[in-house]
N, C-alpha and C positions, 0 to 999 in steps of 0.2 A: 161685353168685352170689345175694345177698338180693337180696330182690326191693324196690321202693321203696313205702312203707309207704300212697301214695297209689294203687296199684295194687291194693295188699293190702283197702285198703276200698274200691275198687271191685267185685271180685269178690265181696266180702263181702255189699255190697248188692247186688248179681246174684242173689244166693243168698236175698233177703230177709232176711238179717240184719242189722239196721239199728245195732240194741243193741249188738251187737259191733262193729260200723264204729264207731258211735261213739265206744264206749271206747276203741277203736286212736288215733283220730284225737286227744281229743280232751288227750290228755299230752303234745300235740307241736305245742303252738301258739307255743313259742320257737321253732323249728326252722323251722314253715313261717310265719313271720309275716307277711310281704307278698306271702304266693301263693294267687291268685284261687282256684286249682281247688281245694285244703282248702278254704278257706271255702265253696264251693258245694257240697262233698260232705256238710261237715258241716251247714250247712242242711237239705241235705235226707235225710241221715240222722235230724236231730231233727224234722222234720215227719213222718216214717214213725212214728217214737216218739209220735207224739204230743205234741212239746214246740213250738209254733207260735211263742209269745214268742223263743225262743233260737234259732229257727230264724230269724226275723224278724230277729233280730241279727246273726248270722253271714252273711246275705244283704246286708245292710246295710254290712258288712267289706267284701264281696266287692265290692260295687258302689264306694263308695272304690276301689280297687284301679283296677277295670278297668269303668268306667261305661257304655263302647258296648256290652261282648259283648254276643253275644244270645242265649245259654245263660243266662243270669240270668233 
């Protein structure tokens, strides 16, 4: 069974590799379009990178989405 690709960059960043979470994540933004947890993964895979702006942005998505959580 594959395993689901939001899983897969989890582990990833577990591992500290944020650059490759990234890249997995970031070809598949038709796929997960209105799903809170990609946008909070990829946030803070690009804050680990060093990219704050995009990170900013994607946090931004996430919060549209789903404004109460409190993992944001």
């Amino acid at each position: 069974m594959s395993r689901n690709v939001l899983d897969v960059a989890r582990r990833l960043m577990k591992r500290r590799k944020f650059a490759d979470a990234l890249t997995l994540l970031e070809g598949r933004s038709e796929i997960y379009e209105d799903n809170f947890d990609y946008y909070l993964l990829l946030g803070t895979a690009c804050l680990y990178v060093g990219d704050a702006g995009t990170a900013m942005a994607y946090y931004n998505k996430a919060r549209a989405i789903k404004i109460t959580d409190m993992n944001l």
